[in-house]
RODO-2510 file (C-alpha; in nm, 4 decimals, decimal comma):
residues 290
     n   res          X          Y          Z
     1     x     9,2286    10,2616     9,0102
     2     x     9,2923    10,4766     9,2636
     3     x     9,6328    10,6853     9,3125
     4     x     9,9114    10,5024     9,5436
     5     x     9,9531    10,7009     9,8952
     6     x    10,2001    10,9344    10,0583
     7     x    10,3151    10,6422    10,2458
     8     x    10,3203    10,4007    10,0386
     9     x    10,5182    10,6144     9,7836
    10     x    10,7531    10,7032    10,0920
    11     x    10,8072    10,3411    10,1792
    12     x    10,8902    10,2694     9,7779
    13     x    11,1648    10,5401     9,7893
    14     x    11,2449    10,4611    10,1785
    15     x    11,6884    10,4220    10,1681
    16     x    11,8650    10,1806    10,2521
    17     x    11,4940     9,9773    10,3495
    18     x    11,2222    10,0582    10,5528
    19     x    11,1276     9,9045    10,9204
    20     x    10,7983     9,7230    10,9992
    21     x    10,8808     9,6355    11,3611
    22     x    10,7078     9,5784    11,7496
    23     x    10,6272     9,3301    11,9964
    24     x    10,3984     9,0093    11,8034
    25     x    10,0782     9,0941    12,0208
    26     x     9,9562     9,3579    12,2390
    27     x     9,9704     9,2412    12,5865
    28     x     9,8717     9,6077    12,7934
    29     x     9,8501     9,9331    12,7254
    30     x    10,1668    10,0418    12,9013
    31     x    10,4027     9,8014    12,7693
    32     x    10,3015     9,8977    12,3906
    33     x    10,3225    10,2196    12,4419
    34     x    10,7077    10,1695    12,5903
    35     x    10,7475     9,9511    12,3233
    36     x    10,6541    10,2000    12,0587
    37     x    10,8738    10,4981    12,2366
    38     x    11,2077    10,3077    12,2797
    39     x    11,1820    10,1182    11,9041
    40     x    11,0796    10,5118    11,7345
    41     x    11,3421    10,6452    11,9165
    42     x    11,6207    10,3388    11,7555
    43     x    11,4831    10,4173    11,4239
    44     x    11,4894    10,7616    11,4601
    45     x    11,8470    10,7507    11,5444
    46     x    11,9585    10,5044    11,2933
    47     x    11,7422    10,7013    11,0071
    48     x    11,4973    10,4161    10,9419
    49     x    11,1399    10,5045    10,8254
    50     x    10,9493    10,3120    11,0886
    51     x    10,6107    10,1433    11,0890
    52     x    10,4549    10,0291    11,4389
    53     x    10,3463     9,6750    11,4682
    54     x    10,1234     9,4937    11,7048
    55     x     9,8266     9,2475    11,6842
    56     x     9,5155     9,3014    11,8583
    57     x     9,4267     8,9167    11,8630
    58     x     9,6356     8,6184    11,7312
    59     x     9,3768     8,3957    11,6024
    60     x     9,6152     8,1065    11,4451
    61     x     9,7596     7,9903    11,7913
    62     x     9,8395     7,6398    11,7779
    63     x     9,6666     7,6104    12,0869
    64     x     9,3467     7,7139    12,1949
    65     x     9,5022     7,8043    12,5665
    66     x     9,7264     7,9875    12,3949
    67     x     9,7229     8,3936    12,4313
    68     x     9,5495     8,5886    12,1674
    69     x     9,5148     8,9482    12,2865
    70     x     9,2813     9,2069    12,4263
    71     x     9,0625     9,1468    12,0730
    72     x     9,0219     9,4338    11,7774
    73     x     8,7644     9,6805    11,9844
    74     x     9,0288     9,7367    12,2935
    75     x     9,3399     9,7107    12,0730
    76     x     9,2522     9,9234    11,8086
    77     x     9,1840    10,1454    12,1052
    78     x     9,5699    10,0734    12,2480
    79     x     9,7014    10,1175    11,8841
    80     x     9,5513    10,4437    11,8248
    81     x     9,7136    10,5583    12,1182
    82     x    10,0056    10,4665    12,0215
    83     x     9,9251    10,6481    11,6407
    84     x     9,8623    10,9959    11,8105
    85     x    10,0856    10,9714    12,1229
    86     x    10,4099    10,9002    11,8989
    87     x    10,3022    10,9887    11,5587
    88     x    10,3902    10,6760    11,4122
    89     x    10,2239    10,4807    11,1152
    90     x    10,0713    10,1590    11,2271
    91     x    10,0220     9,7857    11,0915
    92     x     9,8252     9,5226    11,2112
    93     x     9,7104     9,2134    11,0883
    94     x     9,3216     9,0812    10,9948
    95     x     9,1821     8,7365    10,9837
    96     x     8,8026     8,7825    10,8514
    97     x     8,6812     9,0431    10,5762
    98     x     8,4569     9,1615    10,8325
    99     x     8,7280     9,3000    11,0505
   100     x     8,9150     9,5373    10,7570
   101     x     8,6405     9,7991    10,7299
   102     x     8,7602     9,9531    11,1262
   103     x     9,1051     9,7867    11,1283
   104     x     9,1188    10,0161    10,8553
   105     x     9,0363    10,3005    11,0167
   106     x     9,3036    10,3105    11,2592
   107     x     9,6209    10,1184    11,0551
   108     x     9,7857    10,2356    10,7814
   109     x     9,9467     9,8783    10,6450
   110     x     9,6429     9,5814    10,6711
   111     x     9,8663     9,2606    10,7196
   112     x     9,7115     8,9811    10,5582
   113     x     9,8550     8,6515    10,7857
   114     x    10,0956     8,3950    10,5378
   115     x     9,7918     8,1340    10,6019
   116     x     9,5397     8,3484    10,4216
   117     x     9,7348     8,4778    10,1486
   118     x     9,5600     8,3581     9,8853
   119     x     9,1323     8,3851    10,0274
   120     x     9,0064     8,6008     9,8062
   121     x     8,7595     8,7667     9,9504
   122     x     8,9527     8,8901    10,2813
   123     x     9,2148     9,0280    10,0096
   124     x     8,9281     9,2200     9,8151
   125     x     8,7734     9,3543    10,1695
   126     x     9,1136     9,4451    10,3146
   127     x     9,2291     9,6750     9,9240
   128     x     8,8806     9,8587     9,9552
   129     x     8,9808    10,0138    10,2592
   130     x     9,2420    10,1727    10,0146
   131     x     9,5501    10,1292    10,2891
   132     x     9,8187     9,9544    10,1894
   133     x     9,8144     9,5880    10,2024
   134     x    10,1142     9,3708    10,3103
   135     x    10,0434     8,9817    10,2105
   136     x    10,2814     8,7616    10,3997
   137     x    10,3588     8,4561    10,1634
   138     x    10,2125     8,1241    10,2746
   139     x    10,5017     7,8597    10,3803
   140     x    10,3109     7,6371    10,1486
   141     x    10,3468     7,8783     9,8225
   142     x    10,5731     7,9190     9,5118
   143     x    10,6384     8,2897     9,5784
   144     x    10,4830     8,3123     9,1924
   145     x    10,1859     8,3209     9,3686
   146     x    10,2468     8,6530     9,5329
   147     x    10,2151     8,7579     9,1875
   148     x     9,8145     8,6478     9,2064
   149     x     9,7840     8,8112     9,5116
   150     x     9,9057     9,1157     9,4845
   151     x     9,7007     9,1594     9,1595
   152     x     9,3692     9,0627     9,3821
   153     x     9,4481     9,3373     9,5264
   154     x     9,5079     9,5909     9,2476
   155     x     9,1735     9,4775     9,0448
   156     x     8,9816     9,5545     9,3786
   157     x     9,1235     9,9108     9,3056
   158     x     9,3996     9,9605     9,5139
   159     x     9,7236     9,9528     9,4013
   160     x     9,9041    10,0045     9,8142
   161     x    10,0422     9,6924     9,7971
   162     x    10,3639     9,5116     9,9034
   163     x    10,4532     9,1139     9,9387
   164     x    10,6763     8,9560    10,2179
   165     x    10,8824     8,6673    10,2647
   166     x    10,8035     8,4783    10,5777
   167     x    10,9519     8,1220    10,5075
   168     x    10,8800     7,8122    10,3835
   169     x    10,7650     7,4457    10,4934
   170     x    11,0875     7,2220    10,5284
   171     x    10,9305     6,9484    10,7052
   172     x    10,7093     6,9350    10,9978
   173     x    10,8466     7,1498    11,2248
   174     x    11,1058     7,3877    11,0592
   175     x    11,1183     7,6590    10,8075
   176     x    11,3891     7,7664    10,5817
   177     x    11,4288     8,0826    10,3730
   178     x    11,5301     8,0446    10,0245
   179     x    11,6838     8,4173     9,9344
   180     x    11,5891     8,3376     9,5605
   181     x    11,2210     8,3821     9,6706
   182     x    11,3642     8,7766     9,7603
   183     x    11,4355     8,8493     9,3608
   184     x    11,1507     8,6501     9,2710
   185     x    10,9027     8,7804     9,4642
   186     x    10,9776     9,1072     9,2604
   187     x    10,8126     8,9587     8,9449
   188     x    10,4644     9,1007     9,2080
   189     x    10,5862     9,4826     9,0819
   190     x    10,5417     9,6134     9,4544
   191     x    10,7984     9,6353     9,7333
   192     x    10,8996     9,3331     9,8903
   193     x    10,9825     9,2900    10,2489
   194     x    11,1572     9,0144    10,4546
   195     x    10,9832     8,8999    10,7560
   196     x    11,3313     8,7991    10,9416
   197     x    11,1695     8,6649    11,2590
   198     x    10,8285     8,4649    11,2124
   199     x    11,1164     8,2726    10,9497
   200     x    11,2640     8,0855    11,2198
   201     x    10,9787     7,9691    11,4146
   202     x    10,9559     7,6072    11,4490
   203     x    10,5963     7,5308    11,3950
   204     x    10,4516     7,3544    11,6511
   205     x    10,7927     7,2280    11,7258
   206     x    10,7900     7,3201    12,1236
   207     x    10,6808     7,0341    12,3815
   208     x    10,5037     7,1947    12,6426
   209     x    10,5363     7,0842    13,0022
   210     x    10,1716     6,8717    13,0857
   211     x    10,1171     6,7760    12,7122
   212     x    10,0903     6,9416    12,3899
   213     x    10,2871     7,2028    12,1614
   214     x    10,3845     7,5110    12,1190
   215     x    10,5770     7,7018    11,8143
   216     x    10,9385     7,7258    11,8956
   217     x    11,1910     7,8967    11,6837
   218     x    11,5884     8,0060    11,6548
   219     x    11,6405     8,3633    11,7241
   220     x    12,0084     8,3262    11,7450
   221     x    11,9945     8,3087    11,3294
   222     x    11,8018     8,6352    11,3203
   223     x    12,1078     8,8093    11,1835
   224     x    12,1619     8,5652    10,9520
   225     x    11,8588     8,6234    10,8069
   226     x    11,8540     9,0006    10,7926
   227     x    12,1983     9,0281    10,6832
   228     x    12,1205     8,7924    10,3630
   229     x    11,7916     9,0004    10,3102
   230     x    11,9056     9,3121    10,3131
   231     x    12,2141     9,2057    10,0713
   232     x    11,9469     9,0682     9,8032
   233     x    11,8176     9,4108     9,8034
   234     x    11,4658     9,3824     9,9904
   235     x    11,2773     9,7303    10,0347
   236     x    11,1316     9,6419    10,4082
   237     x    11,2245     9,4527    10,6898
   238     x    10,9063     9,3046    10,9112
   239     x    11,0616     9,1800    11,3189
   240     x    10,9128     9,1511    11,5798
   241     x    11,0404     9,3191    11,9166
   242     x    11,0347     9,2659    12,2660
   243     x    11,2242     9,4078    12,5760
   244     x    11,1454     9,0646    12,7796
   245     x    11,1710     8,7647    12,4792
   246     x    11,1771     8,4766    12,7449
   247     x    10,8523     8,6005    12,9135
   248     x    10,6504     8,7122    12,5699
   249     x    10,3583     8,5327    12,5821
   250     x    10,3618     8,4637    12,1966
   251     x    10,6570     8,4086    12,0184
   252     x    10,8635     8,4670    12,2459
   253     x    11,1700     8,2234    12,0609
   254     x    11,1598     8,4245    11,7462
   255     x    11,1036     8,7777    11,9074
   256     x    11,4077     8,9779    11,8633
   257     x    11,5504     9,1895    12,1963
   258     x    11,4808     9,5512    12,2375
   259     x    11,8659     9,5998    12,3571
   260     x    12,0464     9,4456    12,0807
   261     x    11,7781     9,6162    11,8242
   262     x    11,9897     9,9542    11,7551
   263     x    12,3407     9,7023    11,7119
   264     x    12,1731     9,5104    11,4663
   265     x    11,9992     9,7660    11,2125
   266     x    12,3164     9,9654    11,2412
   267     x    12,4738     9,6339    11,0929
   268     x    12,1858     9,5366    10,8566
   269     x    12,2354     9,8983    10,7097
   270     x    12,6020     9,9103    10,6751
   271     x    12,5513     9,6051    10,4287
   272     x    12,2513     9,7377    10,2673
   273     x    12,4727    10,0378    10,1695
   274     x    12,7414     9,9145    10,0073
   275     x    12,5521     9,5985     9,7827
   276     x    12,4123     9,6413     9,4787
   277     x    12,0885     9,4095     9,5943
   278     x    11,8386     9,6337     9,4721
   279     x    11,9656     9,6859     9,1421
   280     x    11,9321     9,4256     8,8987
   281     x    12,1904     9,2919     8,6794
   282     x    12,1874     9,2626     8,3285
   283     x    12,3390     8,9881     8,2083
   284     x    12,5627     9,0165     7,9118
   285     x    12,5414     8,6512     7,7243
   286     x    12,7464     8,7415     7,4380
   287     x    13,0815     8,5600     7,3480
   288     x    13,3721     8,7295     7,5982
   289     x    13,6823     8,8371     7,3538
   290     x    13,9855     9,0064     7,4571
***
């Protein structure tokens, strides 16, 4: 097996947690580039190792009229861009083994979408790039089965790999985030990460004016979720980021706004300071005497 990266090794060690964070699709040029300045510059303030996000096509929409991007050949483009111009690690996120081999030549973190967490062969294609791998848990799965996963991913050779919590199925249209999936997901032996924003969508939950549906979602419990996250102890947090929510042509109910981002990571790592999350207790069971 091969040996685990800089970065990855940096992200393992990253204190209080490490930041996976951008707007959920590239929609120009400009505006990810603007992105990419003002969220560096937050992190760089607040002292939060920072990974850039974008994707260069959203191909899970739950419409087909929905917007998917400018496609991997122009965004990978737009991303690199945004690799050199700011020097900034990037992740993105692939939906066919035949896309990893150049993904992987411009990100540094393959995403691998919570619907796909568990196709094999996309997993093996994505670890022989030898980046790291982040698998989003599907809302359908036991987060035991990260443990699978992340071990595809190892016996292809590569052991870059980390696991995130993105919700789970309560219903039809909700999710809900059980914070013992946080401490269990650990059982993977890789860093786990809380994806505190795709967690409130409200799939497919969104009438849309003329007929059909759209995801909607509750971005007003955002900091509910990152504040329990980062007391469990998780080593990354995954949000996504946008300096115009209401007119984001994807997810904009669950994208988080660029003004409040600074206010809130200052909070999330005020409480990530003074838990005890990441260290496990050991439970004494023997008889208490005086």
């Amino acid at each position: 097996m091969a040996a685990t990266s800089p970065l990855y090794n940096q992200l393992k060690a990253a204190e209080p947690f490490f930041l996976l964070a951008g707007p959920n699709v590239i929609e120009s040029e400009e505006h990810i580039l603007r992105m990419a300045k003002h969220i560096k510059d937050i992190s760089t303030k607040v002292g939060l190792p920072l990974i850039f996000k974008s994707s260069f096509d959203k191909a899970n929409r739950t419409s087909s009229k929905s917007f998917r991007g400018p496609g991997m050949a122009e965004g990978l483009k737009i991303l690199e861009k945004v690799k050199v111009a700011y020097d900034l690690p990037i992740v993105t996120d692939v939906h066919e083994s035949s896309q990893c081999e150049a993904v992987g030549k411009v990100a540094d973190i393959i995403q691998i979408p919570a619907f796909l967490c568990r196709q094999t062969d996309l997993l093996v294609a994505a670890a022989h790039t030898g980046k790291i791998i982040n698998i989003k848990k599907g809302q359908f799965c036991a987060p035991s089965v990260m443990e699978n996963s992340a071990e595809k991913i190892r016996l292809a050779g590569n052991p870059n790999v980390m696991v995130c919590e993105r919700g789970t199925m309560f219903g039809y249209n909700d999710l809900i985030v059980d914070p013992r999936n946080f401490e269990w997901m650990r059982e993977a032996n890789c860093p786990v990460v809380a994806d505190i924003t795709h967690s409130l969508q409200q799939p497919a939950g969104k009438k849309l004016d003329g007929g059909g549906v759209a995801s909607g979602g509750l971005r007003e419990l955002i900091p509910c979720i990152a504040r329990t996250a980062v007391a469990v102890g998780v080593d990354g947090i995954f949000m996504e980021v946008h300096d115009d929510p209401l007119s984001a042509p994807v997810d904009g109910p669950t994208q988080w706004p660029l003004r409040h981002l600074e206010e809130l990571l200052e909070e999330l790592i005020a409480i990530a300071r003074v838990t005890k999350g990441k260290q496990r207790l050991q439970i004494d069971l023997t008889p208490y005497r005086d």
